[in-house]
Each structure stands twice: as structure tokens, then as C-alpha cells.
FIROZA-616602 format. One record per residue (C-alpha): x, z, y; residue in three letters. Coordinates in steps of 0.5 Angstrom, whole numbers. Example, Ala and Ser with C-alpha at 12.3 -4.5 7.8 and 13.67 -1.06 7.14 Angstrom:
2
<atom east="25" up="16" north="-9" residu="ALA"/>
<atom east="27" up="14" north="-2" residu="SER"/>
end
This chain:
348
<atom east="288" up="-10" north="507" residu="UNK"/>
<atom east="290" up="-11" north="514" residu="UNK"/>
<atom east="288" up="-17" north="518" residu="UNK"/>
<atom east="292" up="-17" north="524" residu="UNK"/>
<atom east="298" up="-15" north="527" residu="UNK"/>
<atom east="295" up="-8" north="529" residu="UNK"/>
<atom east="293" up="-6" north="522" residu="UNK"/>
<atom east="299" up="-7" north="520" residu="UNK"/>
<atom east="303" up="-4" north="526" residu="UNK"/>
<atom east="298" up="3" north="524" residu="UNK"/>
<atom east="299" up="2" north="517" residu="UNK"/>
<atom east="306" up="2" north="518" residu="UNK"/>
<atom east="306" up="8" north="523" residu="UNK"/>
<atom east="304" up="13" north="518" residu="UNK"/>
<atom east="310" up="11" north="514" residu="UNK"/>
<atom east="315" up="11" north="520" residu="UNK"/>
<atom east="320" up="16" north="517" residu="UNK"/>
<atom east="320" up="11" north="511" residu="UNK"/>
<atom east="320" up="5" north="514" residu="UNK"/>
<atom east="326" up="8" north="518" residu="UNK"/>
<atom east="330" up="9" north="512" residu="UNK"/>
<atom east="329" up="3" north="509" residu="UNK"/>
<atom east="330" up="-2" north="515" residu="UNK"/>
<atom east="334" up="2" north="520" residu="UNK"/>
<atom east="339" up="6" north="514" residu="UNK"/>
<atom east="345" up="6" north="519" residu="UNK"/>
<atom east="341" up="11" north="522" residu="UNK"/>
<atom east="338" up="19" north="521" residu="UNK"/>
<atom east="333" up="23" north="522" residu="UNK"/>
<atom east="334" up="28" north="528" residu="UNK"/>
<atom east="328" up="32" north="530" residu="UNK"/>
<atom east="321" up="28" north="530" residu="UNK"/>
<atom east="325" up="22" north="531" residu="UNK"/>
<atom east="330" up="18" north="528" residu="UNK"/>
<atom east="337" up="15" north="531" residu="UNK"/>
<atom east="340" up="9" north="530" residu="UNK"/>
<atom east="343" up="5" north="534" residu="UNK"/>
<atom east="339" up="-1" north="536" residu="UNK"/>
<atom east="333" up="-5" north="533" residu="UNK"/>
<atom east="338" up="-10" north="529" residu="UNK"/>
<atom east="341" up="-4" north="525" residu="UNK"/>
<atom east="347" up="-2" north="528" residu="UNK"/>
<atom east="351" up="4" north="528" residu="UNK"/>
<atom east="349" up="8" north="534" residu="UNK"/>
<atom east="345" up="13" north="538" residu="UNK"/>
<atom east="342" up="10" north="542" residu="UNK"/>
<atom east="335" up="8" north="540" residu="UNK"/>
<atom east="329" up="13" north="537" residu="UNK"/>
<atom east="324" up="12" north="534" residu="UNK"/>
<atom east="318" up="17" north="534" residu="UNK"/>
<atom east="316" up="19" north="527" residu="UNK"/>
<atom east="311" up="23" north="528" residu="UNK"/>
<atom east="304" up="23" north="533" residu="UNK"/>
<atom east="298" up="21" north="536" residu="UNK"/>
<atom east="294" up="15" north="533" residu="UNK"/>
<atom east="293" up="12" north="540" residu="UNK"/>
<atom east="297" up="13" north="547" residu="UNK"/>
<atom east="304" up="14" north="548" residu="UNK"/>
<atom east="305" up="18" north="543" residu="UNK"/>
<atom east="304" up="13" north="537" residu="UNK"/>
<atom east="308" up="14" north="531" residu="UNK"/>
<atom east="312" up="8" north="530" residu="UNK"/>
<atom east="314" up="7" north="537" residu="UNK"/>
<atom east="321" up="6" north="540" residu="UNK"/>
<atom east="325" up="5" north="545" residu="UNK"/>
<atom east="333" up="4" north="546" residu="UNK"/>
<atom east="336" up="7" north="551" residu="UNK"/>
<atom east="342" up="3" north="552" residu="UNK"/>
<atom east="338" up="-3" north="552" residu="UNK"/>
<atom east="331" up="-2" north="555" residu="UNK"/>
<atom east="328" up="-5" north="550" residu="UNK"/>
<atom east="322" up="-2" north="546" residu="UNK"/>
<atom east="316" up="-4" north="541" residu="UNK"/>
<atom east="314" up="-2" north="534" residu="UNK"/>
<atom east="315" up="-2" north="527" residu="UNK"/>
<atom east="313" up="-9" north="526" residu="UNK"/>
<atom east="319" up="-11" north="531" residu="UNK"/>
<atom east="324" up="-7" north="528" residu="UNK"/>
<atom east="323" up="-11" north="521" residu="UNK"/>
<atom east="323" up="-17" north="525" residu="UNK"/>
<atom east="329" up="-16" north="528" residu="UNK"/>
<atom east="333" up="-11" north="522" residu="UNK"/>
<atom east="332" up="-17" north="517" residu="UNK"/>
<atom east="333" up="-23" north="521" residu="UNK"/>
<atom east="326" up="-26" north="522" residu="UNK"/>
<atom east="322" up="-31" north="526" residu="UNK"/>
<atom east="316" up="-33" north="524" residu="UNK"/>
<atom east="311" up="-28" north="524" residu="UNK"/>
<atom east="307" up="-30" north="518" residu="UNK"/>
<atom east="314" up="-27" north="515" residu="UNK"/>
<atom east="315" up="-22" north="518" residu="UNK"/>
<atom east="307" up="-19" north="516" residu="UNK"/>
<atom east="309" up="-21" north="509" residu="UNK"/>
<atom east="315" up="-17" north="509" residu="UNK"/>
<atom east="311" up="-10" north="511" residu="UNK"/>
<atom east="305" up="-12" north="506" residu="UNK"/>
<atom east="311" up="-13" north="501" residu="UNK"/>
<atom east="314" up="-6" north="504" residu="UNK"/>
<atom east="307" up="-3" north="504" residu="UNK"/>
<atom east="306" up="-6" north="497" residu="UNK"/>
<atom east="299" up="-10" north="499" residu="UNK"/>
<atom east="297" up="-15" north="497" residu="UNK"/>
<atom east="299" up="-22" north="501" residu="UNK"/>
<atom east="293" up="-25" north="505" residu="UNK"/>
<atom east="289" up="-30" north="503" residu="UNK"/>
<atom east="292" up="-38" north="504" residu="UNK"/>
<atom east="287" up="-41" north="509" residu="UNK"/>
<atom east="288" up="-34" north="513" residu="UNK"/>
<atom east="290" up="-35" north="521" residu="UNK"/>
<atom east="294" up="-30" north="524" residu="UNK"/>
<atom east="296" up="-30" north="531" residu="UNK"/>
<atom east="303" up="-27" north="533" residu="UNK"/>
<atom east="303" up="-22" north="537" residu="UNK"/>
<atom east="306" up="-22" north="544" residu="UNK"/>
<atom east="312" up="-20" north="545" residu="UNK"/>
<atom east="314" up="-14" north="547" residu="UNK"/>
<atom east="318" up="-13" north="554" residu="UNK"/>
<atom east="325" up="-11" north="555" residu="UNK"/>
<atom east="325" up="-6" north="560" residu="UNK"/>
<atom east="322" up="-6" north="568" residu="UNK"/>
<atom east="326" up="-10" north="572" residu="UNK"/>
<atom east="322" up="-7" north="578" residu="UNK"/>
<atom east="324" up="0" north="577" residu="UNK"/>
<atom east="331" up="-1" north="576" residu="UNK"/>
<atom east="330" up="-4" north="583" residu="UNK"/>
<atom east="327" up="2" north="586" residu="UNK"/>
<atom east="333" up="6" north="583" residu="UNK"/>
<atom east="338" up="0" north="586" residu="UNK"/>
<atom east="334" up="2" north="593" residu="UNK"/>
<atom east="334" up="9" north="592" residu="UNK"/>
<atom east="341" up="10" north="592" residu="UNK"/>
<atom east="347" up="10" north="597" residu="UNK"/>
<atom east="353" up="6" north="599" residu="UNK"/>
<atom east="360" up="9" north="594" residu="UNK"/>
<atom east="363" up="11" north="598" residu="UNK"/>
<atom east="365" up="18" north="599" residu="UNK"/>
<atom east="362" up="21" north="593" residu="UNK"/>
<atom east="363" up="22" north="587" residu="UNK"/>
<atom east="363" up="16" north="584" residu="UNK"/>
<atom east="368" up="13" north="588" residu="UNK"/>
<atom east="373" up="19" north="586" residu="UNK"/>
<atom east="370" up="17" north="578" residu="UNK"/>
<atom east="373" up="10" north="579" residu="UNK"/>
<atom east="380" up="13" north="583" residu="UNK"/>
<atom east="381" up="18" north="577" residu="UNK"/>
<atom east="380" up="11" north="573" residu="UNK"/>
<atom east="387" up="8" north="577" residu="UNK"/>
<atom east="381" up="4" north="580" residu="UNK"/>
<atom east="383" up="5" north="587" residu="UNK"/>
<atom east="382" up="-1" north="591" residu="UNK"/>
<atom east="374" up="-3" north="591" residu="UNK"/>
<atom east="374" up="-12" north="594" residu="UNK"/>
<atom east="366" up="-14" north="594" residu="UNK"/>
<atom east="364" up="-8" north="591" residu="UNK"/>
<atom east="357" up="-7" north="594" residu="UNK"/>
<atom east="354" up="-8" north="586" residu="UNK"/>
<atom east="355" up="-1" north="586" residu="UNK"/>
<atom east="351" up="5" north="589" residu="UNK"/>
<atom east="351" up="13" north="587" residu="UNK"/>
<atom east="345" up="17" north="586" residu="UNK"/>
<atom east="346" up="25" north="586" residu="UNK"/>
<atom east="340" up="26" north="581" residu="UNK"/>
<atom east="339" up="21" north="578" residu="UNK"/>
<atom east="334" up="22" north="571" residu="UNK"/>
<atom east="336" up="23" north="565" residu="UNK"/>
<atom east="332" up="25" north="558" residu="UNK"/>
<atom east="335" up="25" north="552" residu="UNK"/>
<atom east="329" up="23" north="548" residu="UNK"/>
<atom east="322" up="21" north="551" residu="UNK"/>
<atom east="318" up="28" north="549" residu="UNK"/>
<atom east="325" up="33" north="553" residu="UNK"/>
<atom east="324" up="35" north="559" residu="UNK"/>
<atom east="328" up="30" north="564" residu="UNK"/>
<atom east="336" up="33" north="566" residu="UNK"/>
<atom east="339" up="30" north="573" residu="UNK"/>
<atom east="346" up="29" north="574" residu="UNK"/>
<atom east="350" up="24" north="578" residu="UNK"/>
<atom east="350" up="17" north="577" residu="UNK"/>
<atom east="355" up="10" north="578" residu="UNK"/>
<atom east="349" up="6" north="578" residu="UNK"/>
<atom east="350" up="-1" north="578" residu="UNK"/>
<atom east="346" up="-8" north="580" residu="UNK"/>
<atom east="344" up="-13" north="574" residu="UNK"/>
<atom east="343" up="-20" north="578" residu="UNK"/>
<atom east="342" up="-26" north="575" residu="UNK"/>
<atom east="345" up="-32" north="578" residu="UNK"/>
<atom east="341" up="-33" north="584" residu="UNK"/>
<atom east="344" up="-26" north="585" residu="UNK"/>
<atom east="336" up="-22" north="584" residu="UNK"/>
<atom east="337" up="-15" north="581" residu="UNK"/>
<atom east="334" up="-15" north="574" residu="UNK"/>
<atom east="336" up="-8" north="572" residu="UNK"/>
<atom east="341" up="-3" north="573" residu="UNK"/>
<atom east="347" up="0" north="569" residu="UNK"/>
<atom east="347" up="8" north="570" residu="UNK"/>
<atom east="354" up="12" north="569" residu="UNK"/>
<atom east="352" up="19" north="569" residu="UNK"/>
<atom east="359" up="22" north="572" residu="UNK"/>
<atom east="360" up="31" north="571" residu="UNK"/>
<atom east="358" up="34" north="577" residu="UNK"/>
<atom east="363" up="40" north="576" residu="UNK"/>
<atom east="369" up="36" north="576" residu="UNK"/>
<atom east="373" up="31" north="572" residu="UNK"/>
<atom east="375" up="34" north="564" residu="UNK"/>
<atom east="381" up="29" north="562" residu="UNK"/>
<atom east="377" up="30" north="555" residu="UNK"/>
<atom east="371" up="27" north="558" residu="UNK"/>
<atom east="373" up="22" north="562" residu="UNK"/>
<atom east="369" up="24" north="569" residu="UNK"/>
<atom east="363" up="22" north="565" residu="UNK"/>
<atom east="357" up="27" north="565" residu="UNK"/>
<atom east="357" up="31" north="558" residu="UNK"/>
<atom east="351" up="28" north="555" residu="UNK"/>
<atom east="351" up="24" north="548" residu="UNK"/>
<atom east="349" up="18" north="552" residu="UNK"/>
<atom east="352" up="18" north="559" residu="UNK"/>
<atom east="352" up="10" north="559" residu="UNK"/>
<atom east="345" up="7" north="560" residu="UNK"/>
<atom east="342" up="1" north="562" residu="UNK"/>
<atom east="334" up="-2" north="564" residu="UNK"/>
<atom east="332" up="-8" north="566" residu="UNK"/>
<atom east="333" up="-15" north="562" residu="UNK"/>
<atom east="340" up="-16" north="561" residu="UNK"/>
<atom east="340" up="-22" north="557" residu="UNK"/>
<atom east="344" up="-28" north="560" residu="UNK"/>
<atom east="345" up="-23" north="566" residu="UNK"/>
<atom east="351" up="-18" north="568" residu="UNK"/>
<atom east="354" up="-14" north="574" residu="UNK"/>
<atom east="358" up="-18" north="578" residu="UNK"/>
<atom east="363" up="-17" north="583" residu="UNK"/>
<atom east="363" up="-23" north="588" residu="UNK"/>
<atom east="360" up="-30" north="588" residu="UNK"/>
<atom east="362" up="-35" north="583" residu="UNK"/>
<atom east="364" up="-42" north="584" residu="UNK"/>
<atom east="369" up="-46" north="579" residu="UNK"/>
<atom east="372" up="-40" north="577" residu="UNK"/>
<atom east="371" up="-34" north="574" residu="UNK"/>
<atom east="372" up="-28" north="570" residu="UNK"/>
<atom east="366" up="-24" north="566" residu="UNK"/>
<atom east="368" up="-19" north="560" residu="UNK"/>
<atom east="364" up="-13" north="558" residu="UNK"/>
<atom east="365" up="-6" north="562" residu="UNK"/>
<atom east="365" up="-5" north="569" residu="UNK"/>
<atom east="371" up="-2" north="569" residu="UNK"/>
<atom east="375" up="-6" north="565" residu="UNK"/>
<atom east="373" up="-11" north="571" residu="UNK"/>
<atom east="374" up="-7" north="577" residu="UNK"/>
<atom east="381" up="-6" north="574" residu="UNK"/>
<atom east="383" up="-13" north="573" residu="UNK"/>
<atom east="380" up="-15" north="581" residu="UNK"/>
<atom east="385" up="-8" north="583" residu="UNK"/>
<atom east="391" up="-16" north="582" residu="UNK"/>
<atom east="386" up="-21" north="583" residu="UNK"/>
<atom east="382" up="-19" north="588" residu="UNK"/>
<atom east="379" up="-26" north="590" residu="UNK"/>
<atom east="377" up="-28" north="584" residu="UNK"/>
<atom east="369" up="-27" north="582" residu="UNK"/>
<atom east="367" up="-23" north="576" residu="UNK"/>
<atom east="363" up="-21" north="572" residu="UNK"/>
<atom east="360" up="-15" north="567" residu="UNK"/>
<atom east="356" up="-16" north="561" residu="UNK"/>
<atom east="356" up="-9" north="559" residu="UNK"/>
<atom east="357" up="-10" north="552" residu="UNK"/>
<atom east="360" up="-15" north="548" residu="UNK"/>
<atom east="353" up="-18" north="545" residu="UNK"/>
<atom east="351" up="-19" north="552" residu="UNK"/>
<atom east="358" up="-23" north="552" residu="UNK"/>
<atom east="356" up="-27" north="548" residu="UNK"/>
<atom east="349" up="-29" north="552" residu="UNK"/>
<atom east="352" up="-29" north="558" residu="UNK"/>
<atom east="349" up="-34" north="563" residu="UNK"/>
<atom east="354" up="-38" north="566" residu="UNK"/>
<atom east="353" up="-42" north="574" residu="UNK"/>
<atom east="352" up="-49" north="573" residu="UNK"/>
<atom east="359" up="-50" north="578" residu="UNK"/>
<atom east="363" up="-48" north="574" residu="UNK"/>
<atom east="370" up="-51" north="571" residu="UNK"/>
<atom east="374" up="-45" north="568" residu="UNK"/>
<atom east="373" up="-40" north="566" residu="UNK"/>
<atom east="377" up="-34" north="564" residu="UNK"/>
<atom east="374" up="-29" north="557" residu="UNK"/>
<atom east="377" up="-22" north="559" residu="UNK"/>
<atom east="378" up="-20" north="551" residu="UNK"/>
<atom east="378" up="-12" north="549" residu="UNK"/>
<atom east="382" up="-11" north="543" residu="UNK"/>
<atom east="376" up="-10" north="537" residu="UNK"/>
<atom east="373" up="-14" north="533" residu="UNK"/>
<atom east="367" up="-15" north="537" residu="UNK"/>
<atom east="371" up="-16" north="543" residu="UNK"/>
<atom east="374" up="-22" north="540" residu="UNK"/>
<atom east="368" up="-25" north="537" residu="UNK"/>
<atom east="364" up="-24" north="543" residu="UNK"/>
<atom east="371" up="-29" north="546" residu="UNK"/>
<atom east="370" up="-33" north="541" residu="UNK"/>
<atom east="363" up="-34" north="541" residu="UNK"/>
<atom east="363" up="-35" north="549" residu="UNK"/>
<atom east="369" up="-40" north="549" residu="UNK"/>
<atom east="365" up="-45" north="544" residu="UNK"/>
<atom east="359" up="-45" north="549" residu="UNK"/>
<atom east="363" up="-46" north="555" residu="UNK"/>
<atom east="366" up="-52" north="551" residu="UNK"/>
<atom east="361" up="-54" north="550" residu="UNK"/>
<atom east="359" up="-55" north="556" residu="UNK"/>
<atom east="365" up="-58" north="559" residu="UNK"/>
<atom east="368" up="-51" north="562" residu="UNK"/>
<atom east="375" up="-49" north="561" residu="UNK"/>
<atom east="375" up="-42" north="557" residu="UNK"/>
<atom east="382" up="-38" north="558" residu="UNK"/>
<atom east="382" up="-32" north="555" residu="UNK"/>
<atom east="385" up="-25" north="559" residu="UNK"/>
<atom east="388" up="-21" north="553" residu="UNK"/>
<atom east="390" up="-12" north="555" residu="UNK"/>
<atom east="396" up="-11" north="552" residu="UNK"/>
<atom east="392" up="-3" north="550" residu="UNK"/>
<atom east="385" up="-3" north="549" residu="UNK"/>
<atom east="382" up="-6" north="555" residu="UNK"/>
<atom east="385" up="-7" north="561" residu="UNK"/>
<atom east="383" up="-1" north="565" residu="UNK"/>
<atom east="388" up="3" north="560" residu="UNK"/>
<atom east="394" up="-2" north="562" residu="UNK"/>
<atom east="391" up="0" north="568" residu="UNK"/>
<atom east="392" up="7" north="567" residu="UNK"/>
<atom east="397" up="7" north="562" residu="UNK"/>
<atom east="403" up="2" north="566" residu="UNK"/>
<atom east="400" up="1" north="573" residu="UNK"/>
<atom east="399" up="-4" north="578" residu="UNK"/>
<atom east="405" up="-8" north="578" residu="UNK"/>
<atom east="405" up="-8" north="570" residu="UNK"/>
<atom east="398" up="-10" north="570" residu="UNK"/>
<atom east="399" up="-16" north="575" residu="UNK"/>
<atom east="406" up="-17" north="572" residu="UNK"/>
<atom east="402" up="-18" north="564" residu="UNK"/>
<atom east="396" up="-22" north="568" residu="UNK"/>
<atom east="400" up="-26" north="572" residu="UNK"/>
<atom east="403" up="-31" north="566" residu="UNK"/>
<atom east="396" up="-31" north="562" residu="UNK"/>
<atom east="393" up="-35" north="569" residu="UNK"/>
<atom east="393" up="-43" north="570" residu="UNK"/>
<atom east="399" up="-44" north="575" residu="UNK"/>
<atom east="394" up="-46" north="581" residu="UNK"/>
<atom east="390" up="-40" north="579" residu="UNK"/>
<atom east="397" up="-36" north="581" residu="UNK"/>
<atom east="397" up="-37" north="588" residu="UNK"/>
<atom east="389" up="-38" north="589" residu="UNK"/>
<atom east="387" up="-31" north="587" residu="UNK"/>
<atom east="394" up="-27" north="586" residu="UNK"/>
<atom east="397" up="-23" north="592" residu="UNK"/>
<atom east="403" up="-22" north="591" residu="UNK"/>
end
């Protein structure tokens, strides 16, 4: 029977196509590896689990990693987070139950394993460093074919010519360009990057301007409670998920500070500055978009924050933008401000 975390971990590794398929069933097996979403079971291709590979090293069956995210860990993770546990004695006692062992003495002592990290911090700053002002590249003409031509305290963004991109750990690595953005924490540290790996050939309409890969969105570094920010907050702000959606809404209220979260989870976990009064919730039209405002709003609540949601006539406001505008644009989000707010952050 195994005794500690890293028996369990081996035995499950030797079962990790069946493991997957138990406990990561929104996902399939693609190659050596099997695709899903993320460790919690989501829909997707973002994550890989290798299914096959060395006992030891960095090739072990079992190990995976999530590219959106940068996070990684092994088979134990994955049934920790799929099935919603906490405490480690439940999570050795759902993989002995999976591997059909029997259950571990009662005056056994078990250690919790050490959590696994979520990414490196420090090489998303040297990639940060690495690369250059926006201007005049292709990630500027990305942004203007999005309708976001006007770019105030925009020095979150930078532009790598070729930047690494592997679409699973055991192919060689591609290069393409890249939007890459800064992921700073509220005292303004870079904690990650969030890459767009933008078509260096032009700009296909189908595409969008991004690079023509299965993941052209991809982010590293610890995210949570984070965000790309545009500005320096005080009582006032903005946060929503995508840059874009972002940068579309600075295009009418330039002065406002704002912030990314790049998804609508890390929506939800965002951290907010301890200033704050009021705080505007820029909603996408989907149903995670709208839980994540929901969510965020009772936090700020809580917290005595003011939480008035922004809400796109389209999907996001990026596609206002694009679909009806500028003046459209300032128009729809003009009546959904506080009336001080109006004449703090509007021109014209």
C-alpha cells in the first residue's frame, strides 16, 4: 500500500490516460497527452497532461501544466482541484479509492504535500524587459485594426518580435510576434505576462490579427488577485477581463484607471486597492461574464465599494467599438456613469 504523497503520485502516473479519463472527462486524448481545459475540468485546450514517460525527470507521466494559466503539478493535483477537495487525507483517500487500495491505517500520519508553484514570476519579467515599447510595430497595428487607436498610459504593453511559443512541452518551439502584457500586483510589481501572439503575414479578418495557432492567447506568472493595469488607481476605477475590452473603453474615458484580469475566474479574484469607493464592473455578455460581476460586486459590498456595472450593447465593448464607434461608444457609456464620473474622466 502506499504511504506517502509520492507513492500515490507514481501509482497514479502509471494509470494517467485512465486517471484523465475519470477525472478530467471534458477533455481528450491528443497524442501522448490528453487536452482539457484546465485542472478543475473545464472545456478547453489549454491544458496537457503527459500520459506516458520516464520514471523520474521532467518527462514523468502524469505531470502537467496549463498554459493559459502557468500553472503545473501532477495527478494528485488534478483530483484535488476536479473533485473540490481540501484536506489532504481526502484527497489520498479518493486516488487509494480510484486505484482500488485499501484505506491507510487509522494512527497513520500523513504530510501534505508542498503546494505546487503556479508559474515563474521572474522569467515573465525578463520577458517583460526583453521587450520594446509598442510603437510602431505590429502590435500597435493589431490594436488600430481592433478600432483602438488611442493608447493613454499604455506602458503595460510592450512588443516581442519572436517570442517562444510550443504547443506542448515535447514539440519543438515556434516563434512569432507578440503583444505581451504586464501583470503587476497593487503596489505596481510585475508578477506575470499575458502574451497575443499576433500573424506576422498580415492581418486575415478570420483571425482577427492573431497569430494562426491553437492558442494564441497565453499567460505565465501568478495571476490570481492580479491584472494588467492601465493607470494608477485611487477611488475610482474599472476592471474587466480582456485587454482589449479594456483599451476600448479608455478609447471614451481615457483618465480612468483600469484594469485587465484576463479572464472572467480571475475577475472574480481580483485585488482591489485599498482606497477605493466606486467601483465600475465592465461585464461581457455571457454568463461567466455575468457571474464574475455578480461575484465581484458582493465582494466590493462588502467591503463598502460602490460596484456599478458597464454593460456592451454587443458581446464586449471592443465589438461596440468596432461595430458602432467612437461616439457610439461614448454615447452607450456615458448614461451607465455616476453624473460626477461624467465630467471627472468623459472629454467631450
Amino acid at each position: 500500500m502506499p504511504h506517502d504523497a509520492a507513492e500515490l503520485t507514481q501509482c497514479l502516473a502509471r494509470e494517467a490516460e485512465a486517471v484523465c479519463r475519470r477525472y478530467l472527462s471534458n477533455g481528450r486524448r491528443v497524442g501522448n497527452y490528453w487536452q482539457v481545459g484546465d485542472v478543475r475540468n473545464t472545456a478547453g485546450r489549454s491544458m496537457f497532461v503527459r500520459l506516458r514517460g520516464d520514471e523520474s525527470g521532467k518527462r514523468v507521466a502524469g505531470k502537467w501544466t496549463d498554459a493559459a494559466t502557468g500553472e503545473h503539478g501532477d495527478l494528485l493535483d488534478v483530483i484535488r482541484e476536479s473533485c473540490g477537495l481540501a484536506d489532504f487525507r481526502q484527497v489520498a483517500a479518493e486516488a487509494r479509492r480510484f486505484l482500488n487500495l485499501p484505506r491507510p491505517e487509522p494512527d497513520s500520519k500523513r504530510q501534505p504535500r508542498a503546494s505546487t508553484p503556479t508559474g515563474s514570476h521572474e522569467s515573465a519579467r525578463r520577458l517583460f524587459a526583453m521587450s520594446r515599447p509598442i510603437k510602431g510595430t505590429i502590435a500597435e497595428k493589431y490594436l488600430h485594426a481592433r478600432a483602438i487607436t488611442v493608447l493613454p498610459g499604455s506602458g503595460s504593453l510592450r512588443f516581442h518580435p519572436r517570442c517562444y511559443y510550443r504547443p506542448v512541452s515535447s514539440e519543438p518551439a515556434e516563434t512569432y510576434p507578440a503583444m505581451i502584457a504586464a501583470v503587476t500586483d497593487l503596489d505596481g510589481r510585475i508578477t506575470g505576462v499575458h502574451r497575443t501572439y499576433l500573424d506576422p503575414e498580415g492581418f486575415d479578418r478570420s483571425a482577427g490579427g492573431k497569430a494562426p495557432i491553437d492558442t494564441p492567447r497565453r499567460a505565465m506568472g501568478r495571476l490570481l488577485g492580479n491584472a494588467v493595469r492601465f493607470g494608477v488607481a485611487d477611488d475610482v476605477m474599472a476592471a474587466g477581463e480582456g485587454i482589449e475590452t479594456m483599451l476600448s473603453l479608455r478609447c471614451v474615458l481615457p483618465e480612468m484607471p483600469m484594469a485587465a484580469a484576463l479572464s472572467a475566474a480571475h475577475l472574480r479574484a481580483i485585488l482591489l486597492p485599498p482606497k477605493l469607493r466606486r467601483l465600475y464592473i465592465v461585464c461581457d455578455d455571457d454568463l461567466a461574464g455575468r457571474s464574475a460581476m455578480e461575484s465581484l460586486g458582493a465582494r466590493a459590498h462588502t467591503n463598502g465599494i460602490e460596484a456599478i456595472p458597464l454593460s456592451p450593447r454587443c458581446g464586449d465593448f471592443n465589438e461596440d467599438l468596432r461595430s458602432f464607434g467612437v461616439d457610439a461608444l461614448r454615447a452607450a457609456v456615458r448614461v451607465q456613469l455616476a453624473p460626477m464620473d461624467v465630467a471627472r474622466f468623459m472629454k467631450s
